[in-house]
TILUM-65715 format. One record per residue: x, y, z of N, C-alpha, C, O in turn; residue number from 1; residue in three letters. Coordinates in nm, 4 decimals. Last residue first. Layout:
<rs>
+----------+----------+----------+----------+----------+----------+----------+----------+----------+----------+----------+----------+-----+------+
:      n.u :      n.v :      n.w :     ca.u :     ca.v :     ca.w :      c.u :      c.v :      c.w :      o.u :      o.v :      o.w :  nr : rest :
+----------+----------+----------+----------+----------+----------+----------+----------+----------+----------+----------+----------+-----+------+
:        X :        Y :        Z :        X :        Y :        Z :        X :        Y :        Z :        X :        Y :        Z : NUM :  ALA :
...
+----------+----------+----------+----------+----------+----------+----------+----------+----------+----------+----------+----------+-----+------+
</rs>
This chain:
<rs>
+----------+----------+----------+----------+----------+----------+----------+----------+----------+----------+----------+----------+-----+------+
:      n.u :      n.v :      n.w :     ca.u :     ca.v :     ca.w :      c.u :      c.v :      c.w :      o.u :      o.v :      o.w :  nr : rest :
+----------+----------+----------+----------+----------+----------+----------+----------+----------+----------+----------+----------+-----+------+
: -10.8638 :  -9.9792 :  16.5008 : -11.0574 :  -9.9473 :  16.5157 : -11.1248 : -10.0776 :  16.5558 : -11.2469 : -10.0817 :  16.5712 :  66 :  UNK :
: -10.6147 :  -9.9238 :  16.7699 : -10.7063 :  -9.9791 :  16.6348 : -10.8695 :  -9.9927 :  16.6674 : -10.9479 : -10.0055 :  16.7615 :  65 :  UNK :
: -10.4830 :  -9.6144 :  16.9220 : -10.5806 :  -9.7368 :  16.9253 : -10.6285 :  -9.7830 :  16.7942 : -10.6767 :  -9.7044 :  16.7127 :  64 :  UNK :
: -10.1654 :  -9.6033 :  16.8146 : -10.2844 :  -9.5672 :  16.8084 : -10.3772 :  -9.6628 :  16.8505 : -10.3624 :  -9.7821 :  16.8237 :  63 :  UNK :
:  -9.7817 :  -9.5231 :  16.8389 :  -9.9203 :  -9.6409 :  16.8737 : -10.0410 :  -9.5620 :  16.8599 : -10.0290 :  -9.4441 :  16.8932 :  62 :  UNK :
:  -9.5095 :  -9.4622 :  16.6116 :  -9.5996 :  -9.4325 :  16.6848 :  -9.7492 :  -9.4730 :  16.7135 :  -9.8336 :  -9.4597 :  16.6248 :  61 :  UNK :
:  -9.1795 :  -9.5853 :  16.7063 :  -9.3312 :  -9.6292 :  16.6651 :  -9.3588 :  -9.5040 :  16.7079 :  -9.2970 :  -9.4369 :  16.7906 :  60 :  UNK :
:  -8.9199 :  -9.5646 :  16.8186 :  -8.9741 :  -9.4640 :  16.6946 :  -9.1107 :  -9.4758 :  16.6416 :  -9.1574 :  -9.4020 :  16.5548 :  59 :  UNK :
:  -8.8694 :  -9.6841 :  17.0615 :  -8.7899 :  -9.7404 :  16.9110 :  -8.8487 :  -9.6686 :  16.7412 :  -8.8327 :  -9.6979 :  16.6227 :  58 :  UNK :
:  -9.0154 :  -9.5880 :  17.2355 :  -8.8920 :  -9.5934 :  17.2670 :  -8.7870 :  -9.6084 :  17.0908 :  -8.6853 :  -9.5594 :  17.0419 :  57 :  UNK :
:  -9.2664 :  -9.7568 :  17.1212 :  -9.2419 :  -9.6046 :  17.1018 :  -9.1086 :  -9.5484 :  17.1787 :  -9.1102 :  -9.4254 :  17.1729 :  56 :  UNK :
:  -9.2269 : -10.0496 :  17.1585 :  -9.2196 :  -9.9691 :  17.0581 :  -9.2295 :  -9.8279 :  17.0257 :  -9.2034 :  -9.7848 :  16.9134 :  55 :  UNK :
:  -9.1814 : -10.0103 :  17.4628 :  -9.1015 : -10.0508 :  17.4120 :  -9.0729 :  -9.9960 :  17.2372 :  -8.9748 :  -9.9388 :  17.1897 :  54 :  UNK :
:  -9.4664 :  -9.9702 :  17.5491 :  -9.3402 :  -9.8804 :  17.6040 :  -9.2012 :  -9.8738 :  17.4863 :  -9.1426 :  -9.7753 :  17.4414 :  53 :  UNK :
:  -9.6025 : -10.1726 :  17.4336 :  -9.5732 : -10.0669 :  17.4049 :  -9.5410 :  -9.9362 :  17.4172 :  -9.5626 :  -9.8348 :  17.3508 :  52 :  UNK :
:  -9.4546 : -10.3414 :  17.6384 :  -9.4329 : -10.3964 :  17.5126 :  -9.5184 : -10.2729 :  17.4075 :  -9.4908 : -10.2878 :  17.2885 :  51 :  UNK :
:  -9.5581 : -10.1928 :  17.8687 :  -9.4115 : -10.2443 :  17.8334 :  -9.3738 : -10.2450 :  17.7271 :  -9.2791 : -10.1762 :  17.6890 :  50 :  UNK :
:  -9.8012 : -10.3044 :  17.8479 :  -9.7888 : -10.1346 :  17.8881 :  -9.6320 : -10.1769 :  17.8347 :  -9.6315 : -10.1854 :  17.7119 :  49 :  UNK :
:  -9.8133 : -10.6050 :  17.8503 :  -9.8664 : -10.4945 :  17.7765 :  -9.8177 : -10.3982 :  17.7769 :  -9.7623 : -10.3835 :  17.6679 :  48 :  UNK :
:  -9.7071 : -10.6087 :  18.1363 :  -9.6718 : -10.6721 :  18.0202 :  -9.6777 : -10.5783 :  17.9191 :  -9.5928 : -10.4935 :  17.8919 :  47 :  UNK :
:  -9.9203 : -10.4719 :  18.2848 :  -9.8295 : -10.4512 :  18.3336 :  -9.7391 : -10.4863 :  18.1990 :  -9.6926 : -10.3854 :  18.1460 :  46 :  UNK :
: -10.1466 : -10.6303 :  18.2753 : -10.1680 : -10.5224 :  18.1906 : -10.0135 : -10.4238 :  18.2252 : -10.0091 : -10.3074 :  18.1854 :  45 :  UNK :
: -10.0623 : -10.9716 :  18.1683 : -10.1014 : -10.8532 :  18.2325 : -10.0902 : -10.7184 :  18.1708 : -10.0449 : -10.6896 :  18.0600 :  44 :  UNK :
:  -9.9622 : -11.1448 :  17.9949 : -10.0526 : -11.1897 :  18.0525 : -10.0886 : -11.1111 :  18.1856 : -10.1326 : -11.1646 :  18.2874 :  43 :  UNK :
: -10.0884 : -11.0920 :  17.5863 :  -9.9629 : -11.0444 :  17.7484 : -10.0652 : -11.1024 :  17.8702 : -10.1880 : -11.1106 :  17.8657 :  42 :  UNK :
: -10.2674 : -11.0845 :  17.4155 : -10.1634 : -11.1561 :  17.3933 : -10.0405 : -11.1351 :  17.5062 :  -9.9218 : -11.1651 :  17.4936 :  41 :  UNK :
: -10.4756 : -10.8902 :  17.4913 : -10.4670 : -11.0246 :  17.4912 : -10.3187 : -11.0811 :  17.5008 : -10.2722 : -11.1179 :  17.6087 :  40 :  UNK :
: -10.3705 : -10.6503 :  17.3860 : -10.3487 : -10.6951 :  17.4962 : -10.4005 : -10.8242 :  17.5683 : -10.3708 : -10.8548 :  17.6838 :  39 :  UNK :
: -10.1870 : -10.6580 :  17.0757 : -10.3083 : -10.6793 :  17.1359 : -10.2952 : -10.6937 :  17.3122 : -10.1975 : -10.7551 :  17.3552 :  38 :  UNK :
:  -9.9808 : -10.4731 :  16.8494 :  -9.9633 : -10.5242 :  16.9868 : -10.1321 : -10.5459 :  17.0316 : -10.2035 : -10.4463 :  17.0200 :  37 :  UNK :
:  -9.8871 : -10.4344 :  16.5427 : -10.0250 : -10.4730 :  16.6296 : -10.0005 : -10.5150 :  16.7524 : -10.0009 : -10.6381 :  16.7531 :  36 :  UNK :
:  -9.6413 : -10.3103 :  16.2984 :  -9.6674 : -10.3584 :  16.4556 :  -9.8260 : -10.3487 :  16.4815 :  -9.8851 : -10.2504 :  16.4369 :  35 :  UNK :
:  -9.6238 : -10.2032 :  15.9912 :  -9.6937 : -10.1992 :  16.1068 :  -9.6508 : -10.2918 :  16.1847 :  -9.6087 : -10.3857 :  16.1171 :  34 :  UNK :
:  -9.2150 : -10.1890 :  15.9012 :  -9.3322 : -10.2910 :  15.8800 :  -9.4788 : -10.2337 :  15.9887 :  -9.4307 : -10.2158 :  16.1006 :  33 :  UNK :
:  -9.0963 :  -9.8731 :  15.8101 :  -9.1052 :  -9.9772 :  15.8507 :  -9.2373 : -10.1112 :  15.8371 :  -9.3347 : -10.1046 :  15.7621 :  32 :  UNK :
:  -9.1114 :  -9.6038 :  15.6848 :  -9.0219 :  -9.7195 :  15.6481 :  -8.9700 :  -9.8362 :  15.6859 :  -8.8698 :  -9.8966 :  15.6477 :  31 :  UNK :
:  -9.2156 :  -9.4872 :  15.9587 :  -9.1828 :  -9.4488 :  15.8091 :  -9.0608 :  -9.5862 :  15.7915 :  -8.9704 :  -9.6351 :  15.8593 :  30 :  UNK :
:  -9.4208 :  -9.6638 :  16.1938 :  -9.2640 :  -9.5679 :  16.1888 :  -9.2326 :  -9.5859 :  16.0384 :  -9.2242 :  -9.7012 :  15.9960 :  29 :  UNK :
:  -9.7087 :  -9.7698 :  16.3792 :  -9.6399 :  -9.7023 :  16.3102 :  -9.4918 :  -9.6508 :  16.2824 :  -9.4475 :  -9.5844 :  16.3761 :  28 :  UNK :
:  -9.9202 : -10.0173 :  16.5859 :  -9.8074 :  -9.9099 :  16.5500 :  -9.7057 :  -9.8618 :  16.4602 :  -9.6001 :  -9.9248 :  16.4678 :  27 :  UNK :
: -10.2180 :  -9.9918 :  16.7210 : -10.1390 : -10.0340 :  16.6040 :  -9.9671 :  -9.9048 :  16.5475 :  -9.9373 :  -9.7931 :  16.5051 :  26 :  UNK :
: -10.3481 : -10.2385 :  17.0074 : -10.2590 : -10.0941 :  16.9326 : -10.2241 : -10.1093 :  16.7994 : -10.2000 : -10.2211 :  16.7537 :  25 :  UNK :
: -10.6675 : -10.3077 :  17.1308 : -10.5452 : -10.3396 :  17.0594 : -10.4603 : -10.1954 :  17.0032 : -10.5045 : -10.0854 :  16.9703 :  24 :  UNK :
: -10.8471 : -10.5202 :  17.3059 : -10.8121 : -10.3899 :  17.3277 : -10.6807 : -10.3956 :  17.2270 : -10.5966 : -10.4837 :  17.2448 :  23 :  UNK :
: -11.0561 : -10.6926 :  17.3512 : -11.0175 : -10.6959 :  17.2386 : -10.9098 : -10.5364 :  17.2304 : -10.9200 : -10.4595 :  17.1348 :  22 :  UNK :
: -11.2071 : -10.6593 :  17.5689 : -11.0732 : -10.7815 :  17.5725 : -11.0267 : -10.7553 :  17.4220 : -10.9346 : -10.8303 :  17.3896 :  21 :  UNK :
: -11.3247 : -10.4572 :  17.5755 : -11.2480 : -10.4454 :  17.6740 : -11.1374 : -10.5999 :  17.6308 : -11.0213 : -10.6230 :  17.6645 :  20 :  UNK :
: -11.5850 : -10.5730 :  17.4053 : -11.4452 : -10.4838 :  17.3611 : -11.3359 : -10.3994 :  17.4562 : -11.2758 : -10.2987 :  17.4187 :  19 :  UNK :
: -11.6536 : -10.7527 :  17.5484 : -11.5824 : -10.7538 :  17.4333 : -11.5061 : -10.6870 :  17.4153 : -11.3846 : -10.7047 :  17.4061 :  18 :  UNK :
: -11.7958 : -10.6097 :  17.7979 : -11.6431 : -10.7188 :  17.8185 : -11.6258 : -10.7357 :  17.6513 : -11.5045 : -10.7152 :  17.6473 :  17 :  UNK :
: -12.0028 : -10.4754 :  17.6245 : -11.8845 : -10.4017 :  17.7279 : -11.7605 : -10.4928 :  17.7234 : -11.6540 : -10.4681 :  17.6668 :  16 :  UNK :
: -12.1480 : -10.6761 :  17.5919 : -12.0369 : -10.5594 :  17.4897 : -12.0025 : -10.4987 :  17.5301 : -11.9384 : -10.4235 :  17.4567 :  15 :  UNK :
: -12.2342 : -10.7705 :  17.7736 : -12.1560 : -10.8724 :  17.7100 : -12.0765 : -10.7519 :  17.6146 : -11.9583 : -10.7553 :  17.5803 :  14 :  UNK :
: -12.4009 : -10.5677 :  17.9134 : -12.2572 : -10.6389 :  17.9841 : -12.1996 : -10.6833 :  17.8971 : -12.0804 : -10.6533 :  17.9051 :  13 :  UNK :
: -12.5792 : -10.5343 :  17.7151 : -12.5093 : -10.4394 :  17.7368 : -12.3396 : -10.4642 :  17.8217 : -12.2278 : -10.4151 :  17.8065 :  12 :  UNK :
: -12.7291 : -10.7698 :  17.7663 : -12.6637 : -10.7197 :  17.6479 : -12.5229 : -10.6168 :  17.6613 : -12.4061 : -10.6307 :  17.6248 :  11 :  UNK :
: -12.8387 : -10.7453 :  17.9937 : -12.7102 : -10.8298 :  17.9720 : -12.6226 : -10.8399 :  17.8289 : -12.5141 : -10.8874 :  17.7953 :  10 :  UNK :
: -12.9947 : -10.5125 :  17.9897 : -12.8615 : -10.5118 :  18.1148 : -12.7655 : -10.6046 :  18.0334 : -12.6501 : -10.5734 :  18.0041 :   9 :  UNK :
: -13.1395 : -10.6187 :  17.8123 : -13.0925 : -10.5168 :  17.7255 : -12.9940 : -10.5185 :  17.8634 : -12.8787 : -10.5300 :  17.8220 :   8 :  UNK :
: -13.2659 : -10.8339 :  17.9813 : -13.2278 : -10.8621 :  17.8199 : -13.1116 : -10.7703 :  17.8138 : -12.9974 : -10.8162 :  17.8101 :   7 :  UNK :
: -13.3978 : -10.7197 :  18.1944 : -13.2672 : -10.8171 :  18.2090 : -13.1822 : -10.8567 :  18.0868 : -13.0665 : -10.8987 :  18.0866 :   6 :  UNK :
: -13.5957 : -10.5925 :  18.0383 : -13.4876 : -10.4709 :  18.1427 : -13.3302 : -10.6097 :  18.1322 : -13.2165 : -10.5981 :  18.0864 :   5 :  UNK :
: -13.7799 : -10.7758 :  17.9637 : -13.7058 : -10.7449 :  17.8958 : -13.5881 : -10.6006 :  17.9205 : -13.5238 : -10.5358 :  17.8379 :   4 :  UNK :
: -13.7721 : -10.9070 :  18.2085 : -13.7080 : -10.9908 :  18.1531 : -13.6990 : -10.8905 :  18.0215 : -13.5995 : -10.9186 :  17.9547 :   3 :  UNK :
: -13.9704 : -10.7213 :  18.3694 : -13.8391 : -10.7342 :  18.3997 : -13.7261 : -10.8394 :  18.2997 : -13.6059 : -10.8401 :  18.3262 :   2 :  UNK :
: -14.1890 : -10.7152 :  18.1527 : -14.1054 : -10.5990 :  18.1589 : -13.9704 : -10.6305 :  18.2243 : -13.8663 : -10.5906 :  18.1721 :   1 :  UNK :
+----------+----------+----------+----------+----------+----------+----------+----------+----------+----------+----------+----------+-----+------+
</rs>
């Protein structure tokens, strides 16, 4: 029983941190190209926030991607 409680805990950790690192935007504006900002790709969450600060300053509009 405790090894299968430790199974489904560590399951549960590992898909948690996935899709916490896979965190991504996708952004929008008529007659333009999409934008994908990932937050991977910054090397804080300070960065990130910026860089889509930046595209909705410039008419994007960001959504979380699925």
């Amino acid at each position: 029983m405790k090894k299968l409680s430790f199974l489904f805990a560590m399951g549960a950790f590992i898909s948690l941190g996935l899709s916490s690192c896979s965190k991504c935007e996708v952004c929008t504006k008529d007659n333009s190209n999409e934008v994908r900002i990932c937050q991977k790709d910054y090397g804080s969450n300070t960065t990130y926030g910026l860089a889509l600060d930046a595209q909705e300053a410039g008419g994007y509009e960001c959504k979380t991607a699925p």
